[in-house]
Structure formats: C-alpha cells, structure tokens
N, CA, C and O of each residue as an XYZ file, in Angstrom:
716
protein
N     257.112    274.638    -22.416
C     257.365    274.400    -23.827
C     258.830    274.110    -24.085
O     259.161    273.478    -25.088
N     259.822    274.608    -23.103
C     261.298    273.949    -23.409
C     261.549    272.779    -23.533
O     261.961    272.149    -24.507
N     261.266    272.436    -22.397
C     261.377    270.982    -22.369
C     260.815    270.083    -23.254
O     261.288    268.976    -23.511
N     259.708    270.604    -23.767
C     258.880    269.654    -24.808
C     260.061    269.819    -26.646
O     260.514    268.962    -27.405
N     260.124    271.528    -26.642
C     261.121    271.239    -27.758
C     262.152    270.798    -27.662
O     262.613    270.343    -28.709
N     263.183    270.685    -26.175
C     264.195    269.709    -25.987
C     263.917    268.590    -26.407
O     264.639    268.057    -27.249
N     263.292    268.245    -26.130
C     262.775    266.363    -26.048
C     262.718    266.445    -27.356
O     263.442    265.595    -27.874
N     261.889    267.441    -28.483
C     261.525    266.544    -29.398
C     263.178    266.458    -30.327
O     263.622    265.455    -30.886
N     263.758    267.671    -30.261
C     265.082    267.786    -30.502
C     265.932    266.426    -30.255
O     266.169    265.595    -31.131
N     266.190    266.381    -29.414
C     266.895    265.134    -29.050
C     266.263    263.645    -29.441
O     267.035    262.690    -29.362
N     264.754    263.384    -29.900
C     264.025    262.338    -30.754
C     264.513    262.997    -32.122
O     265.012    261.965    -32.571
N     264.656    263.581    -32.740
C     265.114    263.889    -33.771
C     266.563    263.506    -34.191
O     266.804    262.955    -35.265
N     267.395    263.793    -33.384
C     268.563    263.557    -33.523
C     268.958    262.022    -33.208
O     269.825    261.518    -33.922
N     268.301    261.158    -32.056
C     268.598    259.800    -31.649
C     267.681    259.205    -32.894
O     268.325    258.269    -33.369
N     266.120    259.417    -33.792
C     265.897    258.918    -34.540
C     266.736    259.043    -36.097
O     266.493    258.257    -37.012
N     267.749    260.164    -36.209
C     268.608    260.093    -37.722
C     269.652    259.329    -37.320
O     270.215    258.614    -38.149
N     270.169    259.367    -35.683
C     271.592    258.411    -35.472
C     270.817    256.869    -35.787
O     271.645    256.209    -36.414
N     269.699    256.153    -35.611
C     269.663    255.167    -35.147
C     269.512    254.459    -37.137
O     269.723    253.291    -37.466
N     269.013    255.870    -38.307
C     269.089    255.589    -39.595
C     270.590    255.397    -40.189
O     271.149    254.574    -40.913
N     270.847    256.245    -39.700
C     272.356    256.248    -39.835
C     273.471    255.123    -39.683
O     274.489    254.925    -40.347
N     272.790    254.266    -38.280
C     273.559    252.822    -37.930
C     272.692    252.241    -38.316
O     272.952    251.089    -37.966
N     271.676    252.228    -38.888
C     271.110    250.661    -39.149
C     271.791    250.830    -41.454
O     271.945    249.952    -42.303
N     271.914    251.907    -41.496
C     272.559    251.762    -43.113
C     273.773    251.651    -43.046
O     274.354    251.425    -44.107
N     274.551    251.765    -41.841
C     275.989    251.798    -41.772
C     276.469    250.003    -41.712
O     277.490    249.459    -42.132
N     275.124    249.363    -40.934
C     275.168    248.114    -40.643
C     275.058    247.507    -41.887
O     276.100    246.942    -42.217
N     273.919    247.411    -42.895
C     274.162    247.209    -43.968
C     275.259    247.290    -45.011
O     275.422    246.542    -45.975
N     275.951    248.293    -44.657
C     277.470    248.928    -45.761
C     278.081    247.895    -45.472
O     278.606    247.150    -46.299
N     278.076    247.714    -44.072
C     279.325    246.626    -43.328
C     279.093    244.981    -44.131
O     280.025    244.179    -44.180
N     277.977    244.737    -44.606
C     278.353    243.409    -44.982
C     279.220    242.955    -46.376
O     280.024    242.042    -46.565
N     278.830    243.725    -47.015
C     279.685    243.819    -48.479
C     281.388    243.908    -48.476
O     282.196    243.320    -49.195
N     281.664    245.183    -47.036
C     282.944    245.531    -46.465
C     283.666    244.261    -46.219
O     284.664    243.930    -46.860
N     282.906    243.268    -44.876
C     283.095    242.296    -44.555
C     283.179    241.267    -45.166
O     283.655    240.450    -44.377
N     282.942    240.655    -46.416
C     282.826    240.133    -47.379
C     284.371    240.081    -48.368
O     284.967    239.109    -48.831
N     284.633    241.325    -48.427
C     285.989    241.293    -49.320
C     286.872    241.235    -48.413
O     287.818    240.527    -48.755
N     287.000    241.832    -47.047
C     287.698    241.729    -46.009
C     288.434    240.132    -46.223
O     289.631    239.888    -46.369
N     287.049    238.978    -46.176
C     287.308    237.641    -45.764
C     287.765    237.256    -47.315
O     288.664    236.433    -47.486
N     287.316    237.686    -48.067
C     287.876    237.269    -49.510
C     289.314    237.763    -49.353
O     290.140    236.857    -49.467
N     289.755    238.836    -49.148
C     290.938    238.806    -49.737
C     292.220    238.020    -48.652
O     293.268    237.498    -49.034
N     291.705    238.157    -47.209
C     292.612    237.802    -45.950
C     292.225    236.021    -46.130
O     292.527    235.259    -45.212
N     291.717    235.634    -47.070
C     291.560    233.915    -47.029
C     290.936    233.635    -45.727
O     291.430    232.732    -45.051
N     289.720    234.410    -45.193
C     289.293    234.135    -44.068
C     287.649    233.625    -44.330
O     286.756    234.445    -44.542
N     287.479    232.553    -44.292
C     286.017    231.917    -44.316
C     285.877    231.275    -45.976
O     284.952    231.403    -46.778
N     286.894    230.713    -46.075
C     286.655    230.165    -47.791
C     286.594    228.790    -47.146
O     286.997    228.107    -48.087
N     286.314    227.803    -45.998
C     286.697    226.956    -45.413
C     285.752    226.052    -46.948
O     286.139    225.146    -47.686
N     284.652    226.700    -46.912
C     283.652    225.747    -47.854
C     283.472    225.800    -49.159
O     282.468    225.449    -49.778
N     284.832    226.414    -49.731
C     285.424    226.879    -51.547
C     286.365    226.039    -51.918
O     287.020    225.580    -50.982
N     286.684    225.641    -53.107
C     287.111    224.532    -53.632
C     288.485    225.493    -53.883
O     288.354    226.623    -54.354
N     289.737    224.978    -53.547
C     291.144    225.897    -53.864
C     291.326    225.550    -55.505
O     290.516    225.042    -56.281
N     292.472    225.944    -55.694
C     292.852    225.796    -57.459
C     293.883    225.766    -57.440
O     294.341    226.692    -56.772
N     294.991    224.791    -58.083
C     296.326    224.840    -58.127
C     296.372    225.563    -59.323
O     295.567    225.458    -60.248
N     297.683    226.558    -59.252
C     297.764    227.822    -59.934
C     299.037    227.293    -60.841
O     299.306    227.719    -61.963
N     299.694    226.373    -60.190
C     300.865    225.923    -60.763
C     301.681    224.693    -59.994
O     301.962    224.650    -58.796
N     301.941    223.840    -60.879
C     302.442    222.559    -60.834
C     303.067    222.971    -59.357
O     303.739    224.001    -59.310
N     302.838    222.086    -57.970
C     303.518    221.860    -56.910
C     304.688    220.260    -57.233
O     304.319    219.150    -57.615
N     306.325    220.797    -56.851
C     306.788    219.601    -56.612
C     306.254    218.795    -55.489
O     305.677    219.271    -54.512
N     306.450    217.749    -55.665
C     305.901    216.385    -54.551
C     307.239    216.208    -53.288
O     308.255    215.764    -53.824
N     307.345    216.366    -52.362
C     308.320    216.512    -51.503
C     308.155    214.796    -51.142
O     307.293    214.275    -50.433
N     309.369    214.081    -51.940
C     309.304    212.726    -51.347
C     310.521    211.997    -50.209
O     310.705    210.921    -49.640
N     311.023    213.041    -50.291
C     311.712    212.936    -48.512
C     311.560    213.535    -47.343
O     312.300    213.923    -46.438
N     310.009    213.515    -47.657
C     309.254    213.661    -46.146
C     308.318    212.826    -46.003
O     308.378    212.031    -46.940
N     307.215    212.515    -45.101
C     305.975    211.833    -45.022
C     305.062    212.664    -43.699
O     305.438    213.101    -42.612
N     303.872    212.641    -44.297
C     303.112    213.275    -43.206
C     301.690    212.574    -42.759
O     300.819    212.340    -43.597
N     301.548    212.284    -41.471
C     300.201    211.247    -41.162
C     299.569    212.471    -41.048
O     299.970    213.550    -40.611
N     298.020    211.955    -41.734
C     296.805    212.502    -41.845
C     295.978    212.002    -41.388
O     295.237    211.349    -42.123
N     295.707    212.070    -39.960
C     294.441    211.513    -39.021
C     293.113    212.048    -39.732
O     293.020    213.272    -39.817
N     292.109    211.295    -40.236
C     290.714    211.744    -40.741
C     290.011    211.786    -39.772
O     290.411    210.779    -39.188
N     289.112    212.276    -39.039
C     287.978    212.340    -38.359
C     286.560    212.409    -38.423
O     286.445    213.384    -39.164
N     285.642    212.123    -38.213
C     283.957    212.618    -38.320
C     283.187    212.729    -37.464
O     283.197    211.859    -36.593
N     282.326    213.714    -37.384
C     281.502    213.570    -36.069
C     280.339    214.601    -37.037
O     280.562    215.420    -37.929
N     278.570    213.962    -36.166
C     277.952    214.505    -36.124
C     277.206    215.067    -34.760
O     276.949    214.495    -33.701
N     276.923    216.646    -35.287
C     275.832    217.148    -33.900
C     274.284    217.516    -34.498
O     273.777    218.294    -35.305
N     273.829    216.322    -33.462
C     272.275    216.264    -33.580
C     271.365    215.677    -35.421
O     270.343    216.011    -36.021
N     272.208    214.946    -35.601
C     271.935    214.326    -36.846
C     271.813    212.559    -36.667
O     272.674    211.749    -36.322
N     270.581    212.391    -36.998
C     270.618    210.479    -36.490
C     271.314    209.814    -38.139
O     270.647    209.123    -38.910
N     272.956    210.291    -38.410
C     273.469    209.676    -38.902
C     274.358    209.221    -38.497
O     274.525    209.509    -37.312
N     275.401    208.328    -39.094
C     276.731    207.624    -38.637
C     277.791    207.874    -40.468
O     277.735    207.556    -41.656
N     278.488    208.518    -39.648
C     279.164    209.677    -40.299
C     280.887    208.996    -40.177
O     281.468    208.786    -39.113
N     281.333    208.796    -41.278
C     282.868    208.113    -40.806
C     283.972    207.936    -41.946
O     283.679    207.473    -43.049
N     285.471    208.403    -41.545
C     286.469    207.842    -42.904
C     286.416    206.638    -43.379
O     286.250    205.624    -42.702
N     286.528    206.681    -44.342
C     287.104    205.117    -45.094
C     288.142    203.905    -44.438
O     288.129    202.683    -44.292
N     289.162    205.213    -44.104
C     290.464    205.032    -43.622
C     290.807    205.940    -42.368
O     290.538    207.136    -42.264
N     291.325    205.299    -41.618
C     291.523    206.894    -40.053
C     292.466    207.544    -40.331
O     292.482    208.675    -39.844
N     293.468    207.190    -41.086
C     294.676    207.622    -41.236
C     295.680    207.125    -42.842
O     295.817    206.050    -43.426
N     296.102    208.231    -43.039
C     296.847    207.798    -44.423
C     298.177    208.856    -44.729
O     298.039    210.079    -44.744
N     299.405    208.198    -44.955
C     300.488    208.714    -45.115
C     300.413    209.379    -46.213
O     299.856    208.825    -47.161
N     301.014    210.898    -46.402
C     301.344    211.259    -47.754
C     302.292    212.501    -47.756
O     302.434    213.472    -47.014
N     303.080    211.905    -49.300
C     304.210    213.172    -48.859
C     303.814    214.978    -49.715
O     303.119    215.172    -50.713
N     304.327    215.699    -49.122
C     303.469    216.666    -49.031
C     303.267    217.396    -50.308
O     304.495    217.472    -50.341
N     302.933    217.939    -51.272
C     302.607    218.376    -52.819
C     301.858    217.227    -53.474
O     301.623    217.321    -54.678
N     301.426    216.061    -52.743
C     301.419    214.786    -53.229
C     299.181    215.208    -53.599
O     298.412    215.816    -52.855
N     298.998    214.800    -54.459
C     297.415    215.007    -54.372
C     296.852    213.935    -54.242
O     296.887    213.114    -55.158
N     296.285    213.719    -53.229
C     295.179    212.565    -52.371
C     294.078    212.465    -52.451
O     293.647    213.475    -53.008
N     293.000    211.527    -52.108
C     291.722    211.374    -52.395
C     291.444    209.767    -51.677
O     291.638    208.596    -52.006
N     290.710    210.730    -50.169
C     290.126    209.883    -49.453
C     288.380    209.661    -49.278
O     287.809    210.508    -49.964
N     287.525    208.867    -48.639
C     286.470    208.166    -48.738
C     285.851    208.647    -47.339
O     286.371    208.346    -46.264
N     285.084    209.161    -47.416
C     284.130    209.405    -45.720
C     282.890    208.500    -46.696
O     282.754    208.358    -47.912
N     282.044    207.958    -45.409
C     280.725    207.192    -45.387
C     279.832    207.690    -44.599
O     279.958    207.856    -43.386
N     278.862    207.953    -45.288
C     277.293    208.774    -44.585
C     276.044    207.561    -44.944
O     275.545    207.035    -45.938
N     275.906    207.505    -43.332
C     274.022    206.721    -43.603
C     273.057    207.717    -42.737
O     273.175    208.075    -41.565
N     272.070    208.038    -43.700
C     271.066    208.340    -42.586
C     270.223    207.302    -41.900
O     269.222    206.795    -42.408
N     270.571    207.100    -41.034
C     269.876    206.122    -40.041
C     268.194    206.607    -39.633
O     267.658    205.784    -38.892
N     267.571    207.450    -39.897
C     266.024    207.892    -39.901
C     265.537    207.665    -41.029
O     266.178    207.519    -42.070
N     263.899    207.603    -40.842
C     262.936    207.320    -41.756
C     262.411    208.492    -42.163
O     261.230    208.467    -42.511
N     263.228    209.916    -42.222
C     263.127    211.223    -42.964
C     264.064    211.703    -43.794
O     265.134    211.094    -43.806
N     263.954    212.540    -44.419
C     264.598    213.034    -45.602
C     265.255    214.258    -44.590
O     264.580    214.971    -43.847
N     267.176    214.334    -44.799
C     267.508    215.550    -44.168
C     268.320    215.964    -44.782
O     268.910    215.276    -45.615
N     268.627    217.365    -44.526
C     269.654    217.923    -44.875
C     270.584    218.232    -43.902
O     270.290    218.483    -42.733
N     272.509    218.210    -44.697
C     273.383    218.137    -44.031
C     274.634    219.561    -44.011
O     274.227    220.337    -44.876
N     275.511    219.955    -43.579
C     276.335    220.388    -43.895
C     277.394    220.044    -43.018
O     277.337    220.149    -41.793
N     278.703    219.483    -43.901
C     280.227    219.475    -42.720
C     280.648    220.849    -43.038
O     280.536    221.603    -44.005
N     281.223    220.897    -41.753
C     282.103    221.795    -41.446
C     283.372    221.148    -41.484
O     283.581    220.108    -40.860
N     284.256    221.732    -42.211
C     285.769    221.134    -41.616
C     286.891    221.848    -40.663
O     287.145    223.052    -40.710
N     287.384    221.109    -39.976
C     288.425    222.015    -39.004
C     289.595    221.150    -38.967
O     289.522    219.936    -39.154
N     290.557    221.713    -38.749
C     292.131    221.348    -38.729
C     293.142    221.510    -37.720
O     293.337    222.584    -37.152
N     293.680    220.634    -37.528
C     294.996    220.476    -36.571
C     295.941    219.665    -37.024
O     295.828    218.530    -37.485
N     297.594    220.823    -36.738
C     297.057    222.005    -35.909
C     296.358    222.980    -37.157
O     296.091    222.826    -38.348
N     296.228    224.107    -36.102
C     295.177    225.248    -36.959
C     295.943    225.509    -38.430
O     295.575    225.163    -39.552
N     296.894    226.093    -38.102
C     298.117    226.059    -39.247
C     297.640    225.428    -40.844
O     297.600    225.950    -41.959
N     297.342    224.174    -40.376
C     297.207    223.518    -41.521
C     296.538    223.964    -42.752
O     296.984    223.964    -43.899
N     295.003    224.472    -42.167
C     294.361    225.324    -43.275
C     295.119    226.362    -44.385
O     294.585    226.795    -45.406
N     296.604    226.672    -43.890
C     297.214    227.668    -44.780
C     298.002    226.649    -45.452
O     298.822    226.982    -46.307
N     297.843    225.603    -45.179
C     299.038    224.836    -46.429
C     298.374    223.421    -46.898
O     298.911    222.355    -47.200
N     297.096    223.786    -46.848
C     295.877    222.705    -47.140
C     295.448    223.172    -48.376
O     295.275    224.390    -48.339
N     295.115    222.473    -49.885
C     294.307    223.039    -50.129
C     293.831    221.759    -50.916
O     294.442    220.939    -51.603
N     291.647    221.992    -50.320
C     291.215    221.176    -50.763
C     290.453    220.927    -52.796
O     290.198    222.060    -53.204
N     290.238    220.235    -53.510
C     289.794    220.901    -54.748
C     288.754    219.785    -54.810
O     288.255    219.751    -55.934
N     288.306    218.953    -54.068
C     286.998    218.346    -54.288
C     286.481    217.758    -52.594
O     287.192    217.131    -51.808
N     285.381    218.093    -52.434
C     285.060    217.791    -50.684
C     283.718    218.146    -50.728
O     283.268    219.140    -51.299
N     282.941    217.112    -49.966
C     281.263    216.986    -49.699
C     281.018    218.393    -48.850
O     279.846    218.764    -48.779
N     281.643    218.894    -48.450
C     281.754    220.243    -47.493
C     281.756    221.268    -48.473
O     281.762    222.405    -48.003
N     281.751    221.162    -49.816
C     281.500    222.191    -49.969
C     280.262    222.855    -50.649
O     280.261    224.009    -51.078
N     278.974    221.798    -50.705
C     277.635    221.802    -50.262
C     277.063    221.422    -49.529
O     277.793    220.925    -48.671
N     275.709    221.303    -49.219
C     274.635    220.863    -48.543
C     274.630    219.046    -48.853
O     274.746    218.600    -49.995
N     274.521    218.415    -47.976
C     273.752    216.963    -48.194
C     272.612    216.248    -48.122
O     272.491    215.695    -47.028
N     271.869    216.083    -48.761
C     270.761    215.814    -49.162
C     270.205    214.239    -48.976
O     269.702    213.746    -49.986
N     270.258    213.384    -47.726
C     270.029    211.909    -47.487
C     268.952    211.493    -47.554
O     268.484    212.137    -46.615
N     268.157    210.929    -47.904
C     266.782    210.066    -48.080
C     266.984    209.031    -46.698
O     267.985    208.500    -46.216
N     265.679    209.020    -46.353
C     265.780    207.914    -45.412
C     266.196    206.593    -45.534
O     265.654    205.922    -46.413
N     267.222    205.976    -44.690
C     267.672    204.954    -44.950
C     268.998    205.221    -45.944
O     269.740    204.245    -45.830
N     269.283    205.729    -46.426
C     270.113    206.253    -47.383
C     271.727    206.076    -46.681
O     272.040    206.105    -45.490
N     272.741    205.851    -48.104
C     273.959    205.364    -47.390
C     274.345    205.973    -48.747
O     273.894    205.758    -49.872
N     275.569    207.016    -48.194
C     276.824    207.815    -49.782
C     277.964    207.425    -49.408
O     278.045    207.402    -48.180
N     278.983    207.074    -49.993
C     280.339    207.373    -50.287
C     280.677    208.926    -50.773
O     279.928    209.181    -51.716
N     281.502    210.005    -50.478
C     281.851    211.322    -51.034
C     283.421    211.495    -50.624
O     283.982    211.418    -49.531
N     283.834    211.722    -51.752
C     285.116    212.110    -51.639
C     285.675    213.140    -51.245
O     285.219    214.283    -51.224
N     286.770    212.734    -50.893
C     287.703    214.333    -50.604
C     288.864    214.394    -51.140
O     289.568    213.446    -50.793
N     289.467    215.269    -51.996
C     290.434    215.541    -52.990
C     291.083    216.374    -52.148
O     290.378    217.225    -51.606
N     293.135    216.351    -51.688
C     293.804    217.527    -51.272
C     294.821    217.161    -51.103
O     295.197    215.993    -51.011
N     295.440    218.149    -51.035
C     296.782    218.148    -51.333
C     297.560    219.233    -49.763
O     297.108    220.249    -49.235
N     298.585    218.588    -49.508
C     299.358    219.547    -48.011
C     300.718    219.667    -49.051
O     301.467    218.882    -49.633
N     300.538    221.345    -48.891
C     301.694    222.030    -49.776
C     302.602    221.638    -48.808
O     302.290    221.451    -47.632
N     304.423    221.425    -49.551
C     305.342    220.903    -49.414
C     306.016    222.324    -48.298
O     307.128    222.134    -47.804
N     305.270    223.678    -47.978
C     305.613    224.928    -47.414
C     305.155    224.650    -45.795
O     305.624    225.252    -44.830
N     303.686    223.141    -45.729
C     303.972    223.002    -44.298
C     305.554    222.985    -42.997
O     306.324    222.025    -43.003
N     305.680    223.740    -42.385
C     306.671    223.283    -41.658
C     307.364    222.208    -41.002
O     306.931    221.994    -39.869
N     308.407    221.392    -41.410
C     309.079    220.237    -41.055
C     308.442    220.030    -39.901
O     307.831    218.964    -39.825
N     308.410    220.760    -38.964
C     308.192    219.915    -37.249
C     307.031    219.293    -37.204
O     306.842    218.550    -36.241
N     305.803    219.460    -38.388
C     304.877    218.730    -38.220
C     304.452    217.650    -39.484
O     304.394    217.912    -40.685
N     304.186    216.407    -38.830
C     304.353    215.264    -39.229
C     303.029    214.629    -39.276
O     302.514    214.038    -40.226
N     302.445    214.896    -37.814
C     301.049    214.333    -38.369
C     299.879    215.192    -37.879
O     299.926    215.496    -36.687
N     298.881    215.617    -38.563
C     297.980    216.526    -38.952
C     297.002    215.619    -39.149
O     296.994    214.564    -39.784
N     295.361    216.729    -37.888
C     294.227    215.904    -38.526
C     293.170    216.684    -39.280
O     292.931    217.875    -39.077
N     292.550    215.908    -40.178
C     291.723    216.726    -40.628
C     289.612    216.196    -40.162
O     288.843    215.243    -40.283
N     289.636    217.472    -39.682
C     288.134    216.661    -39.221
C     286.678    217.043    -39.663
O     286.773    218.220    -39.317
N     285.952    216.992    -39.948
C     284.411    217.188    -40.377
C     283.480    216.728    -39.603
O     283.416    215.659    -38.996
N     282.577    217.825    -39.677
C     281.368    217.725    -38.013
C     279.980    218.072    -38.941
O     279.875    219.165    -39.499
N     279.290    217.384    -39.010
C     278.144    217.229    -39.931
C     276.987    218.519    -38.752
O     276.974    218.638    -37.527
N     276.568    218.902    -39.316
C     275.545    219.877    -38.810
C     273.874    219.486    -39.531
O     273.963    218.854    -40.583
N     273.057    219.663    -39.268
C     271.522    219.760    -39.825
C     271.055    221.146    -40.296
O     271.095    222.214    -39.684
N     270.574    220.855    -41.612
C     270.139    222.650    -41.958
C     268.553    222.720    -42.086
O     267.764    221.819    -42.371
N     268.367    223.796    -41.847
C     266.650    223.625    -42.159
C     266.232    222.706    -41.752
O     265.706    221.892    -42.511
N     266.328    222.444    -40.104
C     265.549    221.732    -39.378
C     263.994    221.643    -39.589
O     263.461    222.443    -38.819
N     263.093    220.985    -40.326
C     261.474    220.523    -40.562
C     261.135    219.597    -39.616
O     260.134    218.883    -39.686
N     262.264    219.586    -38.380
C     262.091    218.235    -37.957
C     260.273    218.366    -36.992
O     259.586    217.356    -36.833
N     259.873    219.616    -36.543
C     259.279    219.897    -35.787
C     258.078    219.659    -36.847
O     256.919    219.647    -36.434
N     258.203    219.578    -37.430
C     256.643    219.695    -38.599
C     256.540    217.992    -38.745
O     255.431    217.463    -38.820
N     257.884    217.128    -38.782
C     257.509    216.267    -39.604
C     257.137    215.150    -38.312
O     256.491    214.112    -38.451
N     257.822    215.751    -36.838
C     257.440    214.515    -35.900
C     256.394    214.877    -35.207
O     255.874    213.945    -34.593
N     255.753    216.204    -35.052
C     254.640    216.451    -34.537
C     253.117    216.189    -34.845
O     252.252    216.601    -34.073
C-alpha cells in the first residue's frame, strides 16, 4: 500500500504542476503582448504616426533599393521602381505590382524586412499593402502603395538601404480546390 499511496501522491502533485503551467502559459500571452508593444518589437505590420513635423535633411541623400519576392504563391510580385533617392525626413510614396497569375482566388500577406536591420528604427511606414491581407481574384493585377519616410536620426555612414517584401499565402484551400 506505500507504494500505491506514493504513486498516487506524486500523480497528484505532477497533475496540479502540469494546471499550473498550462495557466501560467496562458498569462504569458497578454505579458508577451505588451512586452512587444512597448519594446517596438513586432509592429512590423502597424501603420507608424508622425507625432511631430520632421525637418527634411536636404544635405544628404539616401538610395532605397525596393525589393519583392514571393514564397509559394503563383504570383509575380514587383517595385514600380528598384530604386529611388530620398533625403531623409523627406515623405515618399512608392508603387509595388501584384498579378495573380492562377485561375483561383488567393490570399496574400507581405512581410517586410530591412537592410541594414537598423533601418526599421528610423523607418517609419504610414501607408503599406503589408499591413493587411491580399485578396487577388484570378487573373487579377493591383497597384498598392507604400507611404514612408527614413527619419533624418538614420546614421550618416549609411547611404543606401533596402527595403524588401516577401509575399506569403494564408489559408491555404489550395488542397480542396485542386483535388
């Protein structure tokens, strides 16, 4: 009989630890949440807000390589322009082009990423297709803009900066709709 009330003892205690971490796991997302809110960590897909008039720094110039790429999306995904000079507080507004090249209806999301990394802290965007879902009809061709501005606080040594977007597929149906 020891052993049996050991055992159940110790199921007792490993079944309140395992309540214990699965509500502790839950606490953690809300935690994690303001964490990234307040450290500016994961707003990649939030529209910034100028809080107050930036001067335009016009004795500098900075190249802005645009980029596009998609993974696993039968679109053709691309800037307007590859590249465009601007001096830095200056507010810009460039042209990416999306066709869905399939005879299905999909959904999209860019991701954007930056180089160098840096940039994201002296980037801020206030209009960009990234910061919803895209919604293409087959055959379908958009123009979507991107509105931003590179605060004049980037550091002199860098001159030219790219900014890139990688189209992703959400809610893949693809399995329902080709089978």
């Amino acid at each position: 009989m020891n052993t049996v009330h050991a055992n159940s003892v110790i199921l007792k205690k490993l079944l309140i630890f395992t309540l214990v971490m699965f509500g502790f796991g839950f606490a953690l997302v809300p935690f994690y949440e303001k964490i990234c809110e307040v450290t500016g960590i994961n707003n990649l897909l939030q529209a910034d807000t100028l809080t107050e008039e930036v001067k335009v720094d016009t004795a500098r110039w900075v190249t802005v390589d645009l980029d596009a790429n998609t993974r696993g999306l039968p679109w053709d995904f691309k800037p307007l322009q590859r590249n465009i000079r601007v001096h830095p507080g200056e507010l810009v507004e460039v042209m990416y082009e999306v066709k869905n090249n399939s005879n299905r209806e999909i959904n999209g999301q860019a991701i954007p990423s930056y180089s160098p990394q840096l940039l994201a802290k002296h980037l801020k965007k206030l209009e960009c297709f990234c910061f919803s879902k895209q919604v293409l009809k087959p055959n379908e061709t958009r123009q979507m803009p991107v509105q931003f501005m590179i605060e004049p606080t980037l550091p002199a040594d860098f001159n030219t900066v790219t900014i890139s977007y990688t189209f992703f597929e959400l809610g893949s149906d693809r399995a329902a709709s080709d089978g």
